[in-house]
DSSP file (Angstrom, degrees, kcal/mol; ACC not computed):
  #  RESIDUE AA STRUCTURE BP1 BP2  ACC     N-H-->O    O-->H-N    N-H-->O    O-->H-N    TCO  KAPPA ALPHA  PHI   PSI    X-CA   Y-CA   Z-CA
    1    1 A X              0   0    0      0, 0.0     2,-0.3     0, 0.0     0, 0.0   0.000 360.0 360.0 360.0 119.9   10.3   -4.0  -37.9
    2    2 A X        -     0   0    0      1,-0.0     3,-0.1     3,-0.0     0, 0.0  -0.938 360.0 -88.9-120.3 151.7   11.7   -6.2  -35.2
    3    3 A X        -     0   0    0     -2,-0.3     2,-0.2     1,-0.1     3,-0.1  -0.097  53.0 -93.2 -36.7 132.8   14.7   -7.0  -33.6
    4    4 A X    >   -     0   0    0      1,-0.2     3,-2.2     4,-0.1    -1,-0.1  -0.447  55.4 -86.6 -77.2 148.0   16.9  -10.0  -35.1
    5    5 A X  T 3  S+     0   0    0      1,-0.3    -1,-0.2    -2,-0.2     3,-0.1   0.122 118.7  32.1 -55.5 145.8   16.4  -13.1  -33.5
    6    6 A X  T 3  S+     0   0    0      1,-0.2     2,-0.4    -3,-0.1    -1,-0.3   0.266  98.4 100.7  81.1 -13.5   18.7  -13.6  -30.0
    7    7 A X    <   -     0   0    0     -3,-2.2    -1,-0.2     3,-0.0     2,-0.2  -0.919  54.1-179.5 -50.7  99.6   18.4   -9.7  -29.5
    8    8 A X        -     0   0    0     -2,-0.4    -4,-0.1     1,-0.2     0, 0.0  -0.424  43.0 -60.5-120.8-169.4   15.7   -9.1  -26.9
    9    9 A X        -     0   0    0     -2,-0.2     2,-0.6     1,-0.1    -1,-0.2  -0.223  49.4-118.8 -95.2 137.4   14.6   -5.2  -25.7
   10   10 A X        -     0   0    0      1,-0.2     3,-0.5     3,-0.1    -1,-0.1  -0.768  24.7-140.6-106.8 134.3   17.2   -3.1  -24.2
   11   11 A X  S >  S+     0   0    0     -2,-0.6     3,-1.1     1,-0.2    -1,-0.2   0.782  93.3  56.7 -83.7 -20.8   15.9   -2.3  -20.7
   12   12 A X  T 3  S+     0   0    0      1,-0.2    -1,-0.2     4,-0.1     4,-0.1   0.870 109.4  52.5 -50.9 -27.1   16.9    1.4  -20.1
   13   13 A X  T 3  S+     0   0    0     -3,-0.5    -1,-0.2     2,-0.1    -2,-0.2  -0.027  93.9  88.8-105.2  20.0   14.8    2.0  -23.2
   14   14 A X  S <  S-     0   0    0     -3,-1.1     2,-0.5    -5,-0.1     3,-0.1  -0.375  88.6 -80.2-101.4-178.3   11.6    0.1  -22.0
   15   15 A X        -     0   0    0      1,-0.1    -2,-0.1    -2,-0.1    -1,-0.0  -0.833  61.1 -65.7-122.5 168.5    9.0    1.9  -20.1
   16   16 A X        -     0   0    0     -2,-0.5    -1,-0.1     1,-0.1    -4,-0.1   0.339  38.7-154.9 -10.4  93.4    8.9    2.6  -16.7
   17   17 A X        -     0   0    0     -3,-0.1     2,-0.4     1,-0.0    -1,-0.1  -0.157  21.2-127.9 -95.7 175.6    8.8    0.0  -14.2
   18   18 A X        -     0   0    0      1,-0.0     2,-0.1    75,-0.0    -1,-0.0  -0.948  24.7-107.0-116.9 137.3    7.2    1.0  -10.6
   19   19 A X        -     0   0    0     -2,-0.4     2,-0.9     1,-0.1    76,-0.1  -0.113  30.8-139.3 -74.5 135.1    8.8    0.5   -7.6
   20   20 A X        -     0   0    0     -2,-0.1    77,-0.1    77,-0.1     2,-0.1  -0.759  26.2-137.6-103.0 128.4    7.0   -2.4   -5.9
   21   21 A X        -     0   0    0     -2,-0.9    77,-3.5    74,-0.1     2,-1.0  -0.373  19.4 -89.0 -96.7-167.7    6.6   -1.6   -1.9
   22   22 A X  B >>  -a   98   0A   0     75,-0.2     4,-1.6     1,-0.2     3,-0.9  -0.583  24.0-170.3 -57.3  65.9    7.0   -3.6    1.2
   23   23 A X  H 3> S+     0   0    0     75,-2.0     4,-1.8    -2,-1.0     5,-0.2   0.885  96.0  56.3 -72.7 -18.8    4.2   -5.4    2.6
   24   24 A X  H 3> S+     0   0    0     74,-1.0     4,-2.7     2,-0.2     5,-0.3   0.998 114.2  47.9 -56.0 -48.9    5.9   -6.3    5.7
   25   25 A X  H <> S+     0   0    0     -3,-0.9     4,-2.3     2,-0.2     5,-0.2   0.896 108.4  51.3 -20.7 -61.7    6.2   -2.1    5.7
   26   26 A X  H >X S+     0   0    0     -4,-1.6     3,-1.4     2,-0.2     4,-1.2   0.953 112.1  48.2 -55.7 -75.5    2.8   -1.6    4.9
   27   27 A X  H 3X S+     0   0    0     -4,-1.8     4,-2.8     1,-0.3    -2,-0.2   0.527 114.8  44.9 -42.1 -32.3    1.8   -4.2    8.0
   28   28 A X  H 3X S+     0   0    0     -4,-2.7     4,-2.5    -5,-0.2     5,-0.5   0.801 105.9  57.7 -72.5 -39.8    3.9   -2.6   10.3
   29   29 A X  H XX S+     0   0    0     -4,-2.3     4,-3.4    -3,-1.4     3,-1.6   0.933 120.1  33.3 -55.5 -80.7    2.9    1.2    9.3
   30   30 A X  H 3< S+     0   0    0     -4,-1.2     4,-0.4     1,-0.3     5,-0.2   0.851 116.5  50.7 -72.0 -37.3   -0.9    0.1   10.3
   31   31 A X  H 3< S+     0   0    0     -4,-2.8    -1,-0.3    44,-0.2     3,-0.3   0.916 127.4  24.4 -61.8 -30.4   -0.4   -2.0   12.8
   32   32 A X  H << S+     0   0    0     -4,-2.5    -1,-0.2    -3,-1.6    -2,-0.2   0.725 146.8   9.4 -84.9 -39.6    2.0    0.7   14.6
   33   33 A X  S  <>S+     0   0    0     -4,-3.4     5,-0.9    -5,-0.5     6,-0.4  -0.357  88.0 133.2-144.1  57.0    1.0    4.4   13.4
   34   34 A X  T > 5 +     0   0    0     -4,-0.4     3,-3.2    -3,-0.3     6,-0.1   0.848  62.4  67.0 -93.2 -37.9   -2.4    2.7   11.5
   35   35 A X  T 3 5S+     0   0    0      1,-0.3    21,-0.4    -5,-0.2    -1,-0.2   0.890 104.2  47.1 -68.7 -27.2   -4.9    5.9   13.3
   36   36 A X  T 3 5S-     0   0    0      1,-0.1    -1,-0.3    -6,-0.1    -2,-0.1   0.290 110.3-124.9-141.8  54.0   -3.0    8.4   11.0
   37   37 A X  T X>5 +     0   0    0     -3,-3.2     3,-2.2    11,-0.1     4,-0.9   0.148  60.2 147.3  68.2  -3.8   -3.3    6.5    7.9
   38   38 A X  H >><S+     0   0    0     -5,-0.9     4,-2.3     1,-0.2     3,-1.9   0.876  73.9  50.4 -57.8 -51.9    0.6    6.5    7.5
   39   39 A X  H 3> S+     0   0    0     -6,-0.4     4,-1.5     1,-0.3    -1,-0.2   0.766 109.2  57.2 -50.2 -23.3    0.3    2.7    5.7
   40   40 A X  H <4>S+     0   0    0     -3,-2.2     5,-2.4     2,-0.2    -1,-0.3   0.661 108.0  36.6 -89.4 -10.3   -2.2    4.2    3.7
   41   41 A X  H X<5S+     0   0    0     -3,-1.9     3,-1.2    -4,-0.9    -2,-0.2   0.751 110.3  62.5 -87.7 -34.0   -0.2    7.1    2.1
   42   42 A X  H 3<5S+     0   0    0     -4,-2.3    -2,-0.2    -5,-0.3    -3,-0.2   0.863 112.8  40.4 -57.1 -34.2    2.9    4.8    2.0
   43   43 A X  T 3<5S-     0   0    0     -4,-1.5    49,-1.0    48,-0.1    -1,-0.3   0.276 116.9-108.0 -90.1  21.8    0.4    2.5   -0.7
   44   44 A X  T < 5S+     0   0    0     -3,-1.2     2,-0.9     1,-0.2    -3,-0.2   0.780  81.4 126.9  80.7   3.9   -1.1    5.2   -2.5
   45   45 A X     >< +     0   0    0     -5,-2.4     4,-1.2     1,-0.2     5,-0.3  -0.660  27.2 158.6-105.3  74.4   -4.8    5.2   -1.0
   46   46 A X  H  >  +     0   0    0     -2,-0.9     4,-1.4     1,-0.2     3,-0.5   0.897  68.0  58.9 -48.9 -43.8   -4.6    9.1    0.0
   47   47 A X  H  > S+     0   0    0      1,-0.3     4,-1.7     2,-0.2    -1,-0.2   0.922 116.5  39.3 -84.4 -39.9   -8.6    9.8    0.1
   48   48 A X  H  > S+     0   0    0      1,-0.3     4,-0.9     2,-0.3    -1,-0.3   0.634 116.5  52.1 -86.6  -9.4   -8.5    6.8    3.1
   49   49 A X  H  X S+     0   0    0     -4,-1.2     4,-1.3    -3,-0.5    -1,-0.3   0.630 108.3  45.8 -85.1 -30.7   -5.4    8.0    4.5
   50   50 A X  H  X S+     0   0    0     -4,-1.4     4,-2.1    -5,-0.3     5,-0.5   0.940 108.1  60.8 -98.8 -38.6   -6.5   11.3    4.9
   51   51 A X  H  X S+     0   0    0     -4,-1.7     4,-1.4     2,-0.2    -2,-0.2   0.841 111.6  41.3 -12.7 -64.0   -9.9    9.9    6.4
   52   52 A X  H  X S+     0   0    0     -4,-0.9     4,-5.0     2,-0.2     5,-0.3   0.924 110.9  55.5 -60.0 -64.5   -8.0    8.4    9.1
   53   53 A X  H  X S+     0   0    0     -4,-1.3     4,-1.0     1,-0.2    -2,-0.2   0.821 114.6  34.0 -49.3 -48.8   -6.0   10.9    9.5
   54   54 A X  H  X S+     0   0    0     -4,-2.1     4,-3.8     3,-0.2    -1,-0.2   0.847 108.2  71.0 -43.4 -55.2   -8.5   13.6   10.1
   55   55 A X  H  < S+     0   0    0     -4,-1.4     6,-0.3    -5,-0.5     9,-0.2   0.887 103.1  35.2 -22.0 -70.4  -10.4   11.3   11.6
   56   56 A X  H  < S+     0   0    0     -4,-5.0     3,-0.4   -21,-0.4     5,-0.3   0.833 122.4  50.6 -79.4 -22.8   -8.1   10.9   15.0
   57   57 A X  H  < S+     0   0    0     -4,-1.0     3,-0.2    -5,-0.3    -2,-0.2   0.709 117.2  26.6 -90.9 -10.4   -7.1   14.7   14.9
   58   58 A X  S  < S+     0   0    0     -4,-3.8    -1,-0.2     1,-0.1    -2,-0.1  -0.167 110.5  72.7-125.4  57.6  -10.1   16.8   14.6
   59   59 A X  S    S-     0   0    0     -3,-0.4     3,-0.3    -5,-0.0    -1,-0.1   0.312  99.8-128.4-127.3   6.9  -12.6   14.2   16.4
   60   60 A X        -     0   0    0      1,-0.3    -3,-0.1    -3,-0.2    -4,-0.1   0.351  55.3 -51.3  81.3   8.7  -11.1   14.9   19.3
   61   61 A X  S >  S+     0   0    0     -6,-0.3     2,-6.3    -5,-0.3     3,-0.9  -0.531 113.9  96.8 109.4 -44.0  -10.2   11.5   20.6
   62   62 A X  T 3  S+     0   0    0     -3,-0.3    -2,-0.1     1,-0.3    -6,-0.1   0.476  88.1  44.2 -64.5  35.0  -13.7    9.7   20.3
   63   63 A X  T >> S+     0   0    0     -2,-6.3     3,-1.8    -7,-0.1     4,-1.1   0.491  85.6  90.8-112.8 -45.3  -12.9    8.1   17.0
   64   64 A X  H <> S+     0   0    0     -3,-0.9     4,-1.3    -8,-0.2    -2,-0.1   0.530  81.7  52.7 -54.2 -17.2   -9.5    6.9   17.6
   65   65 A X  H 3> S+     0   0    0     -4,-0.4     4,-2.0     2,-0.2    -1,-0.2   0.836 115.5  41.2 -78.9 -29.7  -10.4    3.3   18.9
   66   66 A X  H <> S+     0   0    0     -3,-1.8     4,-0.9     2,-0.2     3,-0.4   0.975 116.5  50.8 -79.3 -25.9  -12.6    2.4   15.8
   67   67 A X  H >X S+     0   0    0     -4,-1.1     3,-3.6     1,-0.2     4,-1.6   0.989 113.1  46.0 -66.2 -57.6  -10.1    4.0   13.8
   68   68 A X  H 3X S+     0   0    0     -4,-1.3     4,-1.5     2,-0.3    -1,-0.2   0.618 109.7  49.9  -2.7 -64.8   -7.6    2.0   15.5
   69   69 A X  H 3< S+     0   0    0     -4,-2.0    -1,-0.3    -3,-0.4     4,-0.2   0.319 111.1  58.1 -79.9 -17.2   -9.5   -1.3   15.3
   70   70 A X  H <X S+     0   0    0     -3,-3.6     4,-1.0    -4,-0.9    -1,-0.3   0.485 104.1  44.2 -97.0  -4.8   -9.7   -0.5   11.8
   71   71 A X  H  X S+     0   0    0     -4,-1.6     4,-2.4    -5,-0.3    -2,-0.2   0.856 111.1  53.1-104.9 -32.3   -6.3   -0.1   11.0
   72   72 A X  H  < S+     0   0    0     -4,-1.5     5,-0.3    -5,-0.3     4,-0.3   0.989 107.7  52.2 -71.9 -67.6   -5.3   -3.2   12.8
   73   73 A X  H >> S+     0   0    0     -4,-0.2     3,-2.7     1,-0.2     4,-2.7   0.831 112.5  46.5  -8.1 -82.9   -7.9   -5.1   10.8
   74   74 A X  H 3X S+     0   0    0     -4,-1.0     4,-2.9     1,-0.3    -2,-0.2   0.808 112.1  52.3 -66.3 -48.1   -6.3   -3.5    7.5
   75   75 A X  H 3< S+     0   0    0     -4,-2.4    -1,-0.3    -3,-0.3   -44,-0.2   0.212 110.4  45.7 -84.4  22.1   -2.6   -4.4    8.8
   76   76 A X  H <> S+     0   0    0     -3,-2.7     4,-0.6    -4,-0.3     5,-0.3   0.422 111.0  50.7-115.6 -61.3   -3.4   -8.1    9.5
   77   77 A X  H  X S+     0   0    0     -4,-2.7     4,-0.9    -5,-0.3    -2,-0.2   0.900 110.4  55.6 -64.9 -46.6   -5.2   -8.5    6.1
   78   78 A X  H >< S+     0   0    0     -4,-2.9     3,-1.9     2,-0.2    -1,-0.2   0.759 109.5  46.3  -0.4 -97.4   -1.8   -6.8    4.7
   79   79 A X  H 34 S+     0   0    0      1,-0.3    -2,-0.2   -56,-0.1    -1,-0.1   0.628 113.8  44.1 -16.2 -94.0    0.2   -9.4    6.2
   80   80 A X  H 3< S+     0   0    0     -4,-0.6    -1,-0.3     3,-0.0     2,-0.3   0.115  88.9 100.4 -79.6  -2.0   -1.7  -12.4    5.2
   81   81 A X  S << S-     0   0    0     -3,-1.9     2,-0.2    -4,-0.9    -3,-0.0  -0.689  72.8-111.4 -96.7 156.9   -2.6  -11.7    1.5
   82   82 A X    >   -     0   0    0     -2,-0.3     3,-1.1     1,-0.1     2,-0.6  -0.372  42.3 -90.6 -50.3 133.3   -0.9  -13.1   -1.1
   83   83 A X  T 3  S+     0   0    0     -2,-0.2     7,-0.1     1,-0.2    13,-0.1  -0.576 114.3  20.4 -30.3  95.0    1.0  -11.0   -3.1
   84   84 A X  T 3  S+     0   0    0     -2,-0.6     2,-0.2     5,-0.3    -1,-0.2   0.041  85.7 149.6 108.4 -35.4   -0.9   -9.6   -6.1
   85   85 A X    <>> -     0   0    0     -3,-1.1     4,-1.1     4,-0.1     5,-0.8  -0.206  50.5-113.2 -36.9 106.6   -4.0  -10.3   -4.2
   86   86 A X  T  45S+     0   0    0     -2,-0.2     2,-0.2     1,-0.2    -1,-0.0  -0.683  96.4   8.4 -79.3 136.5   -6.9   -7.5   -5.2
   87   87 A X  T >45S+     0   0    0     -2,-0.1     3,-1.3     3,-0.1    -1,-0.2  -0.872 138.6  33.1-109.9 -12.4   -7.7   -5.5   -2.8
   88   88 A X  T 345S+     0   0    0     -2,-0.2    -2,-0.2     1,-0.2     9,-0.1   0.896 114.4  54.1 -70.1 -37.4   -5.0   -6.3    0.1
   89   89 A X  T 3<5S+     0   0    0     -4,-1.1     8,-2.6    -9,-0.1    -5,-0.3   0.490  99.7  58.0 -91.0  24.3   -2.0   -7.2   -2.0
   90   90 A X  B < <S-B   96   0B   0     -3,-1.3     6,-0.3    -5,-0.8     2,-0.2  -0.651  71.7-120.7-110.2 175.3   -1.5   -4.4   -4.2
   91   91 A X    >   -     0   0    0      4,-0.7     3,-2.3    -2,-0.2     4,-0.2  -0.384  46.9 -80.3-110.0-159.6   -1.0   -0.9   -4.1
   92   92 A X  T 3  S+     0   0    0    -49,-1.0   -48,-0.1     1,-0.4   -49,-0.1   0.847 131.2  51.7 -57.0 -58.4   -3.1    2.2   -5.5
   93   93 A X  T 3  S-     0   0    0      1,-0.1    -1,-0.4   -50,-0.1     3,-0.1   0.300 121.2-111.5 -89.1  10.9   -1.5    1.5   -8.8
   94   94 A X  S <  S+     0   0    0     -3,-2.3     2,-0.8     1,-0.3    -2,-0.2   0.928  72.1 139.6  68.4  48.4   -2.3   -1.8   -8.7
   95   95 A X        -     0   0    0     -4,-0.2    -4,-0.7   -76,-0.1     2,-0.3  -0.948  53.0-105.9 -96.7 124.4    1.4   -3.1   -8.2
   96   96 A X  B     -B   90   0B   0     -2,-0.8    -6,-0.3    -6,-0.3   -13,-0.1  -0.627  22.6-107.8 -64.4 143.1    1.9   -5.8   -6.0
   97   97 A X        -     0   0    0     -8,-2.6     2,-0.2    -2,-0.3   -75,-0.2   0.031  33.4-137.6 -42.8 145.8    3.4   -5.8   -2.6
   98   98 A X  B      a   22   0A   0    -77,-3.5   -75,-2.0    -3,-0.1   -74,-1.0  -0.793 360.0 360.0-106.9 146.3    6.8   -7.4   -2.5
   99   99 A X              0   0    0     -2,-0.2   -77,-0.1   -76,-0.2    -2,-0.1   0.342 360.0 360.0 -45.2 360.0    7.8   -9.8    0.3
């Protein structure tokens, strides 16, 4: 059973769509607040967010420039991928970033 022709799928009744986030958002979270993972709970990568995050509070300081220099890494490749791009222009769920 299908629909008659010129009658196409009523969209409240599809399923779910997923909110697609920012990447300009993303880029800004790590370049700006990048040591405590905040871009990376804003995509969905918790276990690396929480890495980070621990990372610059219970290392006392002495972590926080590679985390740093890692997070600035991660919020230039942000920027610069394509949309859709595995791994920088999706998120967790494999969505892609919107402009």
């Amino acid at each position: 059973y299908s629909a008659p022709p010129g009658y196409g799928p009523v969209p409240a009744y599809g399923p779910p769509g997923y909110p697609s986030k920012s990447k300009v958002a993303a880029g800004i979270l790590a370049l700006f607040l990048g040591t405590f993972g905040i871009h990376n709970f804003y995509l969905g990568y918790t276990g690396k967010a929480l890495f980070q995050l621990l990372g610059t509070l219970l290392s006392c300081g002495f972590l926080v420039p590679l985390i740093a220099i890692w997070a600035f890494i991660e919020g230039i490749l942000i920027l610069s991928a394509q949309p859709g791009a595995q791994p920088w222009g999706v998120d967790a769920r494999g969505v892609p970033l919107s402009n």
